[in-house]
Structure formats: C-alpha cells, structure tokens
N, C-alpha and C positions, 0 to 999 in steps of 0.2 A: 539425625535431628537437623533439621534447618529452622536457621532461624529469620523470624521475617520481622523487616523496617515496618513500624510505623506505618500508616498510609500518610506521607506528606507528600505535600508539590513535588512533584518529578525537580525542578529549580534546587529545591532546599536538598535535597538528596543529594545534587551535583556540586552543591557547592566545594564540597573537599578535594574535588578531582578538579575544578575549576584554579582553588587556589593552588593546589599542586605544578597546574600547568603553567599560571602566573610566577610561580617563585621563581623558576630561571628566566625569564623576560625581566631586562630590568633598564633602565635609561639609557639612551646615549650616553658614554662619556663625553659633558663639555669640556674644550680645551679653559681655563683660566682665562678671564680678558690680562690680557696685558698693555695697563695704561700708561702713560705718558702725558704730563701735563705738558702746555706750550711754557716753553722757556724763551727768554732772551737772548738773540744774535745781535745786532745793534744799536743800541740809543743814542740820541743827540739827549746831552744836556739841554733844560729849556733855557730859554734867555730869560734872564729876569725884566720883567720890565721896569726900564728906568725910571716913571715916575713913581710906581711901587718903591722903586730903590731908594731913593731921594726922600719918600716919603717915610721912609722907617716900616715899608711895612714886609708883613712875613706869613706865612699861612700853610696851610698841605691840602690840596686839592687828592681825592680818589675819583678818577675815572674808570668809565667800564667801556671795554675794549672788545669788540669782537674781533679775534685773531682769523683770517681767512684759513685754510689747507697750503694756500700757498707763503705764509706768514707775514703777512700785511697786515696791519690793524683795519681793518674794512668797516668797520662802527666806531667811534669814538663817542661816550657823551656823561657828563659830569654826572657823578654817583653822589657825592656829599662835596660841597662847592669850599672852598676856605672865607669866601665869606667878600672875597675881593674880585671882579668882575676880570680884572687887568689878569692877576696870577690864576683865574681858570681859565681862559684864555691864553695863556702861553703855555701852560700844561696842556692843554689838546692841541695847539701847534704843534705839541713838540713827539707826542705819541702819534702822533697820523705820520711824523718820518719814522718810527721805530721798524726794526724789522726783526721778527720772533722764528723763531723755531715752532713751525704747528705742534697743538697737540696730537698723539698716536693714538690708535687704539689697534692690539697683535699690528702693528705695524704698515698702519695705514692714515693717513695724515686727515683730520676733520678738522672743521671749524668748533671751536670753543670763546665762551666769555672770561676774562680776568680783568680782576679789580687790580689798579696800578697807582698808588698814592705818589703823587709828586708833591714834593718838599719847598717850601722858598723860607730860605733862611739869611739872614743879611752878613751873620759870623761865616757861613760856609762859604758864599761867593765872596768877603774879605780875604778869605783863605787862599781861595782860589788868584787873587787877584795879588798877593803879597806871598808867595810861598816859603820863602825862605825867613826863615827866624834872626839872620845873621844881620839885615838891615835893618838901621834904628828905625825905623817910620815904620817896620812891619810889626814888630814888638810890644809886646803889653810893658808899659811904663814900668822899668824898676828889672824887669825881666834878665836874664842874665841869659847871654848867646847859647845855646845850644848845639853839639859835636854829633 
C-alpha cells in the first residue's frame, strides 16, 4: 500500500525537511559587551569666585562633558546653569583641567558624555579655609573643642 501526499507546492512539502536542516544552524555566540563607564583620574577643585564669595552667593552648576579616548574633557558646556553667570564659569574652568579615565567598551577606550555637577557652597569653602575645630574663630559660637 503507498500512500500519497496531497498534491501541494513542492515548497509546503519541504518545509519539515527545511526546518529540520535549520534546527542545528543556530547564531553566533556574541561574546557580552563588557562596559566601563569613564571615571575620574584627576580634578582641580574650582576656585570660587570671589565676588560670588563676598556676595553670599552659592549654586550647583551640571555640566556635560565629552570625555576624549584619551581622557580629556574635549567638550565642555553647561547642562542646567546655577543661575549665576560667575559660578558657571568657574565650573567649566575647572572641568576643561580634569583629567578621567575613558570609558571602555571589552577593552577599548571611546569617547563618552557625563554629566558633572559642580557644587558652590560658602559653609564648605569656610571649611576648607578654617579646618581645624580647635581655633576659636573656626568654631560655631558656644561649640566646645573637639579630639
């Protein structure tokens, strides 16, 4: 006894022998990328600007930064400004000296953007400028010396 298909397309008949031959072909293994964001090798503090200072004033500037391959900031330009012409201004003086660590990608150094909020604050550079707690003029009034 034999038995016979259908008359369909010669195609539709093949197809099972078709997916057969597909099932063992199957992608390349990709390796994982392996990323690395750029990080920080060295910064300058910014200088506060003195009439900023004098003036009581204070703000946080975010710049955006393009990090080169070879870790320079090669773009600098205010992302959201603090509002004072002076302190965004001395924040991109002071990112254009930074020097990063590029980001990788499996181990190959590109260029990337990061955002880098720079702070002006008047309590943190009094800090800076009076460090020790043990001198009466550095001390909050009443303050009692600190070990």
């Amino acid at each position: 006894m034999v038995l016979r298909m259908p008359n369909f397309p010669r195609a539709a008949r093949l197809w099972p022998v078709l997916a057969l031959a597909l099932y063992g072909v199957g992608q390349p293994a990709l390796t994982p990328l392996r990323q690395e964001p750029a990080r920080y090798a060295a910064m300058k503090k910014p200088d506060y600007p003195p009439e900023a200072l004098l003036a009581g004033i204070e703000g946080k500037t975010v710049l955006k930064v393009l990090i080169s391959a070879s870790g320079a900031a090669s773009r600098v330009e205010v992302h959201q400004s603090s509002g004072h012409p002076s302190l965004d201004a001395a924040a991109l003086q002071s990112v254009q000296q930074f020097q990063f660590i590029p980001a990788r990608t499996n181990g190959v150094a590109h260029a990337s953007w990061a955002r880098i909020p720079i702070g002006f604050s008047i309590e943190s550079r009094m800090a800076l400028l009076c460090p020790s707690t043990w001198l009466p003029w550095c001390r909050a009034e009443g303050a009692a010396p600190t070990r």
